[in-house]
C-alpha positions as CSV (number, residue, x, y, z in Angstrom):
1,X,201.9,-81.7,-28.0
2,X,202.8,-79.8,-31.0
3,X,202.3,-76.1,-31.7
4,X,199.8,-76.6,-33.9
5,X,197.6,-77.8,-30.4
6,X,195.6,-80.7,-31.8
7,X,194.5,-82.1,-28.5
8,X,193.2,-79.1,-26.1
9,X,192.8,-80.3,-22.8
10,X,190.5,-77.9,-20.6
11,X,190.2,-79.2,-17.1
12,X,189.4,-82.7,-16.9
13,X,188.7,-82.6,-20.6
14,X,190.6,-83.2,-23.7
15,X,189.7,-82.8,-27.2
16,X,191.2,-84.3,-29.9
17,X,190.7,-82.2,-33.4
18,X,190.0,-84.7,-36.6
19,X,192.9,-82.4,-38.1
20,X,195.3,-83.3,-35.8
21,X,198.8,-84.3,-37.3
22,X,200.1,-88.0,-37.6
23,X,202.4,-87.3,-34.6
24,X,199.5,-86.3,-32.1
25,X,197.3,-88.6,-33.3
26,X,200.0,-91.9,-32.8
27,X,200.2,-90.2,-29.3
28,X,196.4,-90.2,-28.3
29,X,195.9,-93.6,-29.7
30,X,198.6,-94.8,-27.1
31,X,196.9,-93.1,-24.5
32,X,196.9,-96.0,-21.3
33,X,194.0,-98.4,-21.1
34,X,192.7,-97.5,-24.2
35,X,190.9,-94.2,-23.1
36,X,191.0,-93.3,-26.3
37,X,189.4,-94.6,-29.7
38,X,190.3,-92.9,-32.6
39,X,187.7,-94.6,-35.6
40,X,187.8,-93.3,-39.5
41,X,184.0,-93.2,-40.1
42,X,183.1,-94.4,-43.4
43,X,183.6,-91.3,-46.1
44,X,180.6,-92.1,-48.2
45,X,178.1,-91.4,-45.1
46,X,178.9,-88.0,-44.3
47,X,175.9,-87.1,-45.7
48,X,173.7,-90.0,-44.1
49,X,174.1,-89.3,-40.3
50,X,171.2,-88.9,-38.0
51,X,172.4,-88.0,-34.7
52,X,175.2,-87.3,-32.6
53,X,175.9,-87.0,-28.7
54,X,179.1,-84.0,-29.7
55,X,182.4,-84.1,-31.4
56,X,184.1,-86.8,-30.4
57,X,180.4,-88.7,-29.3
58,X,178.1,-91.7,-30.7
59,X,177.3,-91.1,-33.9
60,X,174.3,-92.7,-35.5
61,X,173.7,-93.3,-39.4
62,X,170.7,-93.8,-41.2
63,X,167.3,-94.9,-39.6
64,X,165.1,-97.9,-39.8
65,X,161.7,-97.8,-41.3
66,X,158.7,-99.3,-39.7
67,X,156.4,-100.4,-42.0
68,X,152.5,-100.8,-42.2
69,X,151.2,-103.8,-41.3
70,X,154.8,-105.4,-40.7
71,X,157.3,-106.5,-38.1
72,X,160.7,-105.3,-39.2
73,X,163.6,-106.6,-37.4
74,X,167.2,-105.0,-35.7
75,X,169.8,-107.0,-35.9
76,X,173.0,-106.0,-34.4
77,X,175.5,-105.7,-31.4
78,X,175.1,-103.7,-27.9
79,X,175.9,-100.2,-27.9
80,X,176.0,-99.5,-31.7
81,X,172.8,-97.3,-31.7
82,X,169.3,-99.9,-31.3
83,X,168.0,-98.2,-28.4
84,X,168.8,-94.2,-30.0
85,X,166.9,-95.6,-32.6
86,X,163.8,-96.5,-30.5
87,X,164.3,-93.1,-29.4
88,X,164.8,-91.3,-32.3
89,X,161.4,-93.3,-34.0
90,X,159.7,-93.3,-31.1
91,X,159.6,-89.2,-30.9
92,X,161.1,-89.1,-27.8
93,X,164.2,-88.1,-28.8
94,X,164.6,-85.6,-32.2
95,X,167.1,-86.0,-34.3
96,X,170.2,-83.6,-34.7
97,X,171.5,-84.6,-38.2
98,X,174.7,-84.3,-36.2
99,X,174.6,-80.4,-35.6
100,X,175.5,-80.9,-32.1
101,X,177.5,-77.5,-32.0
102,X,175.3,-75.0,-33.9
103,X,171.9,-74.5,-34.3
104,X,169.3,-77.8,-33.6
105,X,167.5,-78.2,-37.0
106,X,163.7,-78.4,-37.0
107,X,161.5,-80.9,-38.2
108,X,161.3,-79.6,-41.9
109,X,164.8,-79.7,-42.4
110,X,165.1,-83.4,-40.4
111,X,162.0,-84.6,-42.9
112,X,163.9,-83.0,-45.8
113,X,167.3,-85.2,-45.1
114,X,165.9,-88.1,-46.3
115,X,164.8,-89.6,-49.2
116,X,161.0,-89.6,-50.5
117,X,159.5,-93.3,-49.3
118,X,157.7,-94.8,-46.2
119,X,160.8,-93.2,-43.4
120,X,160.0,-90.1,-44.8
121,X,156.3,-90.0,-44.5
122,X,156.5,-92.1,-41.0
123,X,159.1,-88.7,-39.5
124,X,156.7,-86.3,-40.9
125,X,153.6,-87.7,-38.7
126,X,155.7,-88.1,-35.8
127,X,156.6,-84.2,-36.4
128,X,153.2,-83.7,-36.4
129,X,152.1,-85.9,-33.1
130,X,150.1,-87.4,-34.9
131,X,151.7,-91.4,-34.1
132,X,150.9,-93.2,-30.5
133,X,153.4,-95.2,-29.4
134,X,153.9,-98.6,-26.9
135,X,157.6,-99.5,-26.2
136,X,158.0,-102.9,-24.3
137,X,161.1,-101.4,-22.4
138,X,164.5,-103.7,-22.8
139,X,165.1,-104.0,-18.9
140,X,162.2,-105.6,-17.3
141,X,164.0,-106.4,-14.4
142,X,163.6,-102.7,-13.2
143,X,159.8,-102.7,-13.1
144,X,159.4,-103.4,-9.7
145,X,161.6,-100.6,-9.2
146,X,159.4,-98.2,-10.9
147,X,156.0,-99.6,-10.0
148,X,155.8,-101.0,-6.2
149,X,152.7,-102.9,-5.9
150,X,150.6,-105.5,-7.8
151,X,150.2,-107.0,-11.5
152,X,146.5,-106.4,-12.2
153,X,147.3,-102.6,-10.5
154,X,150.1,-101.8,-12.9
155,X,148.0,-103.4,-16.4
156,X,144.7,-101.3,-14.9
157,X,146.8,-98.2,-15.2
158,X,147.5,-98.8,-19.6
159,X,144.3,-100.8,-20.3
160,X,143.7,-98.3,-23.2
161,X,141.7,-101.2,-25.1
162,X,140.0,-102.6,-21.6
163,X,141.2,-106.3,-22.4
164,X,143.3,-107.1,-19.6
165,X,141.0,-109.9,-19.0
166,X,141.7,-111.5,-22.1
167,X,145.4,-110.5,-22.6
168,X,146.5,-111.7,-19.7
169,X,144.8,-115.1,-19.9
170,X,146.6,-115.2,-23.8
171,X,150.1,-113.8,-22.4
172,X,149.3,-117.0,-19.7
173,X,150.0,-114.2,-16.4
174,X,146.2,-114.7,-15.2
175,X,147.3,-116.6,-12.2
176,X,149.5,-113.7,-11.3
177,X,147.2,-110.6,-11.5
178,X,147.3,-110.8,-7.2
179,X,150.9,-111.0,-7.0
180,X,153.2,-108.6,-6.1
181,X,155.3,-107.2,-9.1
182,X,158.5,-107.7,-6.9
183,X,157.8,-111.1,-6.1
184,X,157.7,-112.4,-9.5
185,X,160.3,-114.2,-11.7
186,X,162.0,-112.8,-14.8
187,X,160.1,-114.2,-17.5
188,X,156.8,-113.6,-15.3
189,X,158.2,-110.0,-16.1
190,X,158.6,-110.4,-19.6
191,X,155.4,-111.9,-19.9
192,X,153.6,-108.6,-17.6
193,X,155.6,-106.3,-19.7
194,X,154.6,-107.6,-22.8
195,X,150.8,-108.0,-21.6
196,X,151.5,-104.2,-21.0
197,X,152.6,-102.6,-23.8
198,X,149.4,-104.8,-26.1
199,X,147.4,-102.9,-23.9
200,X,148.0,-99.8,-25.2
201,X,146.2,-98.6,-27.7
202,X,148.9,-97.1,-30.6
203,X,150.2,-97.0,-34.5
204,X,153.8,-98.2,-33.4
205,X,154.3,-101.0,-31.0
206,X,158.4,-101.0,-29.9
207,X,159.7,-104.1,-28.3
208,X,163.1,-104.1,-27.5
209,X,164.4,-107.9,-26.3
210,X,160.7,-109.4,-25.7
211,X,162.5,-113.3,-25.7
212,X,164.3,-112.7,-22.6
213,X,163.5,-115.1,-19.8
214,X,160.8,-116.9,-22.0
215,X,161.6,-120.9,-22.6
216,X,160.8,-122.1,-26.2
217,X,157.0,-122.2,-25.7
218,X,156.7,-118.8,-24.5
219,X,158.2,-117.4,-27.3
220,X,156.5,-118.9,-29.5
221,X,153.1,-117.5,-27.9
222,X,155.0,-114.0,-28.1
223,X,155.6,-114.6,-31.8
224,X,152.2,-115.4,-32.2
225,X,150.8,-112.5,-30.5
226,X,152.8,-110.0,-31.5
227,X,152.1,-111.0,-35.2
228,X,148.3,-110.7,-34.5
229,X,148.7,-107.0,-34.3
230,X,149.4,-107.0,-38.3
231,X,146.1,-108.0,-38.8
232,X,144.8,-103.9,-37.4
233,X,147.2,-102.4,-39.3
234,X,149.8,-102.1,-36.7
235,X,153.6,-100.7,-37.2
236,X,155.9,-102.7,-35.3
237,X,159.8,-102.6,-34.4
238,X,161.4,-105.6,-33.1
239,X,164.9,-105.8,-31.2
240,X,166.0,-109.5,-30.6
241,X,168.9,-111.3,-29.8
242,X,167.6,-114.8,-30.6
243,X,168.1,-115.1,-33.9
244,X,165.3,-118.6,-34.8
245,X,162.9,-115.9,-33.1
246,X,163.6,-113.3,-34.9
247,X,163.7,-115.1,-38.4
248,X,160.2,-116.5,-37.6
249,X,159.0,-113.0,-36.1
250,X,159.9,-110.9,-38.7
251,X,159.0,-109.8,-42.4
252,X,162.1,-108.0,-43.1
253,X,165.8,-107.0,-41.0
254,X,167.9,-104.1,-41.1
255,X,171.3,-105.0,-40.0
256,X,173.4,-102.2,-37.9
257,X,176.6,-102.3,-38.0
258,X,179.8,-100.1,-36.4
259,X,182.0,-99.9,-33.5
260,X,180.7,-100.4,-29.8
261,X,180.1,-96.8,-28.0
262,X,181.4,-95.1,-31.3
263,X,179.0,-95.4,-34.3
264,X,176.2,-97.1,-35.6
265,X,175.2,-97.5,-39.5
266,X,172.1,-98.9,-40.6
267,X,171.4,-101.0,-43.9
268,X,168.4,-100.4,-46.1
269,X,165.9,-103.5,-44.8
270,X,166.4,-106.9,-47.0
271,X,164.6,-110.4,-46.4
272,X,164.9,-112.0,-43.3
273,X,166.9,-115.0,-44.2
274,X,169.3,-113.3,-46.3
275,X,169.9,-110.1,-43.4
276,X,170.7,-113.3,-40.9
277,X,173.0,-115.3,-43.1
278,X,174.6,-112.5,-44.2
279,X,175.5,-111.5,-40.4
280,X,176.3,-115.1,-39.8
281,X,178.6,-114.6,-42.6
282,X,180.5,-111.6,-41.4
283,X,180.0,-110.2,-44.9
284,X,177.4,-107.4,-46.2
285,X,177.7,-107.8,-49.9
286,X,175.7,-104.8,-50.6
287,X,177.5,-102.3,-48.6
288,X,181.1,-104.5,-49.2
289,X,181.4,-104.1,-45.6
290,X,182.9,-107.2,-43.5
291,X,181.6,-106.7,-39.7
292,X,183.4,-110.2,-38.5
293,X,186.7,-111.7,-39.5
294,X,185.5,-115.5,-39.5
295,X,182.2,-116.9,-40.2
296,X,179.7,-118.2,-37.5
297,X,179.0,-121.5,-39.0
298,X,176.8,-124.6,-37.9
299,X,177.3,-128.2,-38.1
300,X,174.5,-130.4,-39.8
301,X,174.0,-134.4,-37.8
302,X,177.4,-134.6,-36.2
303,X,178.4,-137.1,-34.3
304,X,181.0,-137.2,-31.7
305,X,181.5,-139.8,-29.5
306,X,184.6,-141.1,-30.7
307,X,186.3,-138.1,-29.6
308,X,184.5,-138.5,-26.5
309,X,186.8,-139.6,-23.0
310,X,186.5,-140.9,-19.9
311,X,183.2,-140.5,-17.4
312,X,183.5,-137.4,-15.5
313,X,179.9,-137.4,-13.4
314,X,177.3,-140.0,-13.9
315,X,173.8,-140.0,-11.5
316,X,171.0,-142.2,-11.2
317,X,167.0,-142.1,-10.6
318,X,167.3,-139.3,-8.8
319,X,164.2,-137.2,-7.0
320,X,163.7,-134.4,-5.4
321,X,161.0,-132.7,-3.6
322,X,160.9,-129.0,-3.2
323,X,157.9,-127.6,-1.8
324,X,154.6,-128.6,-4.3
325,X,157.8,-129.6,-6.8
326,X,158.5,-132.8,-8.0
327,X,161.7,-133.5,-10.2
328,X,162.3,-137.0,-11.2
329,X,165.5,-138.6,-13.5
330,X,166.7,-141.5,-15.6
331,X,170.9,-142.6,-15.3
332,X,173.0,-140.4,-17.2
333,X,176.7,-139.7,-17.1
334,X,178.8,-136.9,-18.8
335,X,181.9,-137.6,-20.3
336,X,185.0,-135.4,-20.9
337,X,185.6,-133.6,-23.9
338,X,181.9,-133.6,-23.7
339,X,179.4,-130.1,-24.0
340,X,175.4,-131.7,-22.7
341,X,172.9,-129.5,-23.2
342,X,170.2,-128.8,-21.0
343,X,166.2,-127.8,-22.1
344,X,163.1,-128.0,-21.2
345,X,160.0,-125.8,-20.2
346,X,161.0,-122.9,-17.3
347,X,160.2,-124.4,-13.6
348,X,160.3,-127.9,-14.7
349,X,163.8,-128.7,-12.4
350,X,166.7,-127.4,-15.2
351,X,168.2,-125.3,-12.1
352,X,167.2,-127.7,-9.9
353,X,169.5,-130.9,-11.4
354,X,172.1,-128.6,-11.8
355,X,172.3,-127.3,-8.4
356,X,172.4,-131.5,-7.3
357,X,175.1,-132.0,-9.9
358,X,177.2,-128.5,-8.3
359,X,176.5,-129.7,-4.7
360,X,174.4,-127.0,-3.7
361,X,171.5,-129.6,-3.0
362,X,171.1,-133.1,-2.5
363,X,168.8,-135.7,-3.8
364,X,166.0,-137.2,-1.7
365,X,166.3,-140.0,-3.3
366,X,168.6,-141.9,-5.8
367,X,173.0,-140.9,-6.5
368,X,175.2,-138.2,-8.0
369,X,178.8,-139.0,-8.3
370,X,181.2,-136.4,-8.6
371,X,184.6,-137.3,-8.6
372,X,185.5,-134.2,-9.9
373,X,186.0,-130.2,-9.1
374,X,183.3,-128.5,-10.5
375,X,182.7,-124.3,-11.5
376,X,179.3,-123.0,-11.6
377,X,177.5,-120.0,-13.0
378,X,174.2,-119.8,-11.8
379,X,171.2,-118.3,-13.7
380,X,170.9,-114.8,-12.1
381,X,174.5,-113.6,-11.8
382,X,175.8,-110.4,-9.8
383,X,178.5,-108.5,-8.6
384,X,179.2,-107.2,-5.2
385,X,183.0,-106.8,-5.6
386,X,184.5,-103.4,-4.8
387,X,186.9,-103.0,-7.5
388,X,187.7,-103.1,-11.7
389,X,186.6,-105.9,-13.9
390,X,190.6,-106.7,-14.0
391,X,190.7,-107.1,-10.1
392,X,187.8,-108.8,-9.6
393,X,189.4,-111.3,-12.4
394,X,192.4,-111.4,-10.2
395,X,190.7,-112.5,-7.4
396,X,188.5,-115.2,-8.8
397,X,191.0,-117.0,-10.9
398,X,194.1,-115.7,-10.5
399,X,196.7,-113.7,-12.8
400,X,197.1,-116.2,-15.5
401,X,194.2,-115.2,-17.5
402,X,196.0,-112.0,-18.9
403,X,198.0,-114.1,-21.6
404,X,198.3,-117.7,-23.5
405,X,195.4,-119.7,-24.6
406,X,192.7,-118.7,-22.6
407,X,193.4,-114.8,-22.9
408,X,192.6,-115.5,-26.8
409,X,190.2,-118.0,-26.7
410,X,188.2,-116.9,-23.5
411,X,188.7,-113.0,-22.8
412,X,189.1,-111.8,-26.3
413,X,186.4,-113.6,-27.7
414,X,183.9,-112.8,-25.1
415,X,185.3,-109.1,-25.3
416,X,186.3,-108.9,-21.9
417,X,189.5,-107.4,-22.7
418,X,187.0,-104.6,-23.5
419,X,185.9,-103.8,-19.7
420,X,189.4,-104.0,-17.7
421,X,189.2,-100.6,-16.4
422,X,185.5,-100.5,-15.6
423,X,183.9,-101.0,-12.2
424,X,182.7,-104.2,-11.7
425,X,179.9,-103.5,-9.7
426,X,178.6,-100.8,-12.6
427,X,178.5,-103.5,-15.7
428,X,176.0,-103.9,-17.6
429,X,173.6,-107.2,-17.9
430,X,175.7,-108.1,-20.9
431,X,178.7,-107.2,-19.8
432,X,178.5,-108.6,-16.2
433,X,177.2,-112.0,-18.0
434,X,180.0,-112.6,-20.1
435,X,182.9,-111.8,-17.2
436,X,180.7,-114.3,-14.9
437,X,181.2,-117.0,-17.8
438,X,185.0,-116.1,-18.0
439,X,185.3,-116.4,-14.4
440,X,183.6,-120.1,-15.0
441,X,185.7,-121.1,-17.5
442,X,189.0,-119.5,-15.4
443,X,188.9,-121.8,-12.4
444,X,190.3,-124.8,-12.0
445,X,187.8,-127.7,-12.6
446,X,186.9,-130.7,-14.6
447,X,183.1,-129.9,-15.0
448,X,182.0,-126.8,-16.1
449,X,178.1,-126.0,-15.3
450,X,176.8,-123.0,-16.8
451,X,172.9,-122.1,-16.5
452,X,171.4,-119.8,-19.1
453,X,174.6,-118.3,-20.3
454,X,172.9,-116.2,-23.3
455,X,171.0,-114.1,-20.8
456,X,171.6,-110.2,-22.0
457,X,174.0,-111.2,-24.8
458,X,173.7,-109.9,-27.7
459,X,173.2,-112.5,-31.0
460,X,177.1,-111.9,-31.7
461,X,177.9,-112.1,-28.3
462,X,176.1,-115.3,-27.6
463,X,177.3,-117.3,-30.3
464,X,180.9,-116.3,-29.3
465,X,180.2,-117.5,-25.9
466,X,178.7,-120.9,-27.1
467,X,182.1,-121.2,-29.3
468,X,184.7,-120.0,-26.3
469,X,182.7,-122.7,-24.0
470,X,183.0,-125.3,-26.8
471,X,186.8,-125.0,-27.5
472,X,187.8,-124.9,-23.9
473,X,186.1,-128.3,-23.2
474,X,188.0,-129.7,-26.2
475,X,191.4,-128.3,-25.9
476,X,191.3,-129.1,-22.0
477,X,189.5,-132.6,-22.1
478,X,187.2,-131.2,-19.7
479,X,182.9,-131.3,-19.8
480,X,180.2,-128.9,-19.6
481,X,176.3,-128.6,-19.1
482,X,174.6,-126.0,-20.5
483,X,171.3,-124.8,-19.8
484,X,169.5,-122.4,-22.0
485,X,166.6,-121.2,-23.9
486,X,168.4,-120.1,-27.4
487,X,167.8,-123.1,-30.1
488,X,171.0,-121.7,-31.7
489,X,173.1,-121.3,-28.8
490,X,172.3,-125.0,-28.4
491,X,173.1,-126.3,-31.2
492,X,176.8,-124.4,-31.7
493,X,177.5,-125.7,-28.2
494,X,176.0,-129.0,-27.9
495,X,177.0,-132.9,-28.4
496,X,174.4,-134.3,-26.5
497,X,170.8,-132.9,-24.8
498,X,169.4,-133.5,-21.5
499,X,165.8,-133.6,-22.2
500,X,163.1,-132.4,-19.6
501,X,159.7,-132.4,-19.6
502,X,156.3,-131.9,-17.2
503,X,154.3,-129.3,-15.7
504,X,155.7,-125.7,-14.3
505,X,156.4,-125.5,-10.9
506,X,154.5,-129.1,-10.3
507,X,156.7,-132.0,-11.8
508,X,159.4,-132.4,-14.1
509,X,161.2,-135.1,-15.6
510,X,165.1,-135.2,-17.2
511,X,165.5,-137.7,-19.7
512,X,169.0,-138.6,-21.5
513,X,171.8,-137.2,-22.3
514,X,170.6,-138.4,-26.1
515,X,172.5,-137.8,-29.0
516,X,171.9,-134.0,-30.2
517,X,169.7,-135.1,-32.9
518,X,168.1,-137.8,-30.7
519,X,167.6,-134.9,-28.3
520,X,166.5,-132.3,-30.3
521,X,164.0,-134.5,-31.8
522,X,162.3,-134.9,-28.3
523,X,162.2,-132.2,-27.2
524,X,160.2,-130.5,-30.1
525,X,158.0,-133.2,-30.4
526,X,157.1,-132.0,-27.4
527,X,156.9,-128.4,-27.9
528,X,155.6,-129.3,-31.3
529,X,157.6,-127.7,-33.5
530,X,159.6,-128.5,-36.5
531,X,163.2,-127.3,-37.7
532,X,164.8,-126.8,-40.9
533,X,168.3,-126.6,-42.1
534,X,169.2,-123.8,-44.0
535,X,170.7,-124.6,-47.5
536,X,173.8,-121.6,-47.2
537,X,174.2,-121.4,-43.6
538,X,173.1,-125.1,-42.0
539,X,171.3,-122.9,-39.1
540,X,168.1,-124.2,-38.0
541,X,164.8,-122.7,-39.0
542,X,161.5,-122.8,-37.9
543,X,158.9,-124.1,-40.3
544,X,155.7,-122.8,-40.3
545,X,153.3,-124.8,-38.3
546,X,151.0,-126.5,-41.1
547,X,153.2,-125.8,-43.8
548,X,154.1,-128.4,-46.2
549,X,157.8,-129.1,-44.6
550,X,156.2,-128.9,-41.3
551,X,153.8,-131.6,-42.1
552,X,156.5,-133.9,-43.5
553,X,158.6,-133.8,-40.9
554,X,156.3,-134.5,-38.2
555,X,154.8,-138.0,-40.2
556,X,158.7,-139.0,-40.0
557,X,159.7,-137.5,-36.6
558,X,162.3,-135.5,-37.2
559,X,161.6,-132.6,-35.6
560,X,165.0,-131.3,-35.7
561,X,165.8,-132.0,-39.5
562,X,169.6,-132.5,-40.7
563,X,169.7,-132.0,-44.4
564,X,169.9,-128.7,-45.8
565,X,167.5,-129.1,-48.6
């Protein structure tokens, strides 16, 4: 170090002073295994930031502003500063105006940062307590954790309004009130957390992820109930990952933008559709900030099967009898070079076909052939391996992931590059789900199965997964099924669908693979809902039901339209 000392180490601490010379700072940018990030936050907001965890720590700029009588939208990566914000709006958490060292301003000075408008007046009741708040928390998963016993138990204990009788027939968890809360599935979870959080009686309803474990139906009853609470005047805030969801959820999105466990900066809010093309895009035009190198773009009535190869797996009027469950299929075959996507109502036999297809399970009745060596990630994915994210790498598939085509097409883009030196028994949701679909795509195999790969990704993160998954079946001649709930997701990663249908937990029935339009047309018929292409992005849209397009479309059948008018 030089004399001047600009990194202090005391103990098992170093600090790194912004003055610090050229020659120190080259050094701690080297540091090994990338221990140290050294970010030039944006000059011009110096004056906007909100809160900070210390010197070196998180930093978080601006704030978004929940509006009366309106959903408002966040739209953003992990760990750039969506749950602070909860936090921060929610009162539970005041803000520092990034005074970490001195003295902790108060609320008049807080209030006084920012600029006369709707924010402003919102901070100065929550000075005041004088704002109830629900938050839908992000991570069901650790309610039975928290709460050991059963469903109507825990909704008795926030029935502010005394309608758990009717909420919980409209959330469609009525049949569940008996069970146990650790007995129940993850979107039975999402479904009871959501059912708790109406309950409540507040000003500001939070939900952070509500899609989550929810097939295509369910979220459409959780856009239509949480959009009922606009009609009493209700403030809400609205993190979600899926982005037809949130397009159709939302009256207006604020982007956030940064660097992952760094910063976080907030845009002013702007119309729905423009906010989500312009993230597609990569490009902020208002701040004339790009936040992505390449654009995410979609592909309007492709057709592919002339690039399609040889049969890889084909089956045949296959059943299989599980319990009260019935599943039931047509013939199908996949082919190489092939992505088939997989959807269909939760508990109708998605996991079920795919396990056949794996060899986990066989048919009663009817054929799978196989001919082929086959990787699976299954839905619920975990991590008992003592070790780092790079060993545990090691041991599934080898050394050769570290450099070449997969390391840039695989790793990189699925940021897993990003976690080398962690634990892998300590990730995170996202971060354990995007190692588990690297470790997929690493192993040697000529049909990939992969079953709800978007699970805890974020929006950027998923469609980077659907795009890795995508250009490894291509450049390897190799095939893929892909089961999952994102409409999106699908239609980046899709050639063909594998349509199923029925009744939860009673019968279901697989139909195709059809042609993705084919497919998609199906399967909304039977969800009844219709989809628009955007005119500047080609991303599908969800019309309105009743609407004039919405009408149209269904008197033709296509449900999934392919022109961008």
């Amino acid at each position: 170090m030089c004399e001047r000392e600009c990194i202090q180490i005391n103990g098992n601490k170093c600090r790194i002073l912004e003055s610090a010379c050229p020659v120190c700072m080259t050094r701690a940018k080297h540091c090994p295994d990338e221990a140290v990030k050294i970010i030039n936050l944006p000059q011009e907001l110096d004056e906007d930031i909100t809160h900070g965890y210390g010197e070196n720590g998180f930093r978080l700029f601006r704030l978004p502003s929940p509006r009366e009588s309106q959903i408002v939208g966040i739209l953003g990566e992990n760990g750039i500063g969506k749950s602070t914000a909860i936090n921060l709006l929610s009162g539970s958490l005041m803000p520092n105006l990034g005074n970490w060292n001195n003295h902790s301003p108060d609320w008049d000075e807080v209030i006084s940062s920012f600029p006369r408008g709707e924010l402003r007046d919102y901070l100065s009741l929550v000075s005041e307590g004088n704002v109830s708040v629900a938050v839908k928390p992000q991570y069901i998963d650790k309610l039975p954790k928290i709460f050991d016993g059963k469903v109507k138990e825990l909704l008795s204990r926030v029935d502010d309004r005394k309608e758990l009788e009717t909420l919980s027939s409209v959330v469609g968890i009525a049949n569940i009130l008996e069970r146990n809360l650790k007995d129940l599935s993850g979107g039975e979870l999402q479904r009871v957390a959501l059912c708790a959080t109406l309950l409540k009686e507040a000003e500001v309803y939070f939900f952070d992820e509500p899609s989550s474990y929810l097939d295509i139906y369910e979220r459409l009853r959780m856009v239509s109930i949480i959009q009922k609470l606009t009609d009493r005047g209700k403030r809400i805030l609205v993190v979600e990952h899926d982005l037809a969801i949130l397009d159709v959820l939302c009256n207006s999105l604020h982007v956030i933008y940064g660097e992952r466990a760094a910063y976080g900066i907030f845009t002013p809010p702007r119309s729905t559709r423009l906010a989500i093309n312009s993230y597609l895009e990569g490009y902020l035009s208002e701040e004339n900030v790009r936040i992505r190198t390449k654009p995410i773009q979609f592909l309007k009535g492709r057709d592919r099967d002339e690039e399609l190869g040889i049969e890889m797996i084909s089956w045949g009027k296959m059943t299989k009898c599980m319990g009260s469950f019935q599943l039931s299929t047509g013939e199908g075959s996949v082919r190489s070079s092939e992505v088939v996507g997989i959807v269909g109502p939760n508990s109708t036999g998605k996991t079920t076909m795919v396990r056949m297809i794996a060899g986990e399970i066989e048919p009663d009745e009817g054929w799978c052939t196989v001919d082929s060596l086959v990787s699976y990630k299954p839905q619920h994915v975990s991590c008992d391996f003592d070790g780092s994210v790079m060993e545990w790498l090691d041991s599934e598939i080898g050394t050769s992931w570290r450099s070449g085509e997969f390391h840039t097409q695989v790793i990189r883009t699925l940021q897993v590059d990003q976690l080398l030196e962690l634990d892998a028994n300590k990730l995170s949701g996202g971060e354990l789900q995007a190692v588990s679909i690297a470790i997929c795509l690493g192993k040697e195999a000529d049909l990939y199965l992969f079953d709800e790969p978007s699970a805890h990704l974020d929006a950027n993160a998923r469609l980077e997964a659907a795009k890795a998954i995508r250009r490894t079946m291509l450049s390897n001649e190799k095939s893929a099924m892909v089961i999952d709930h994102d409409t999106y997701f699908i239609d980046i990663v899709s050639d063909s669908l594998l349509v199923f249908s029925g009744e939860g937990g009673v019968k279901g029935e697989a139909i195709g693979p059809l042609a993705l339009r084919d497919g998609m047309n199906l399967f909304l018929s039977n969800v009844g809902v219709t989809f628009r292409r955007d005119y500047e992005s080609n991303r599908p849209r969800i019309n309105k039901p009743n609407s004039r397009k919405d009408r149209e479309q269904k008197s033709t059948g296509e449900y999934f339209y392919s022109d961008t008018k």
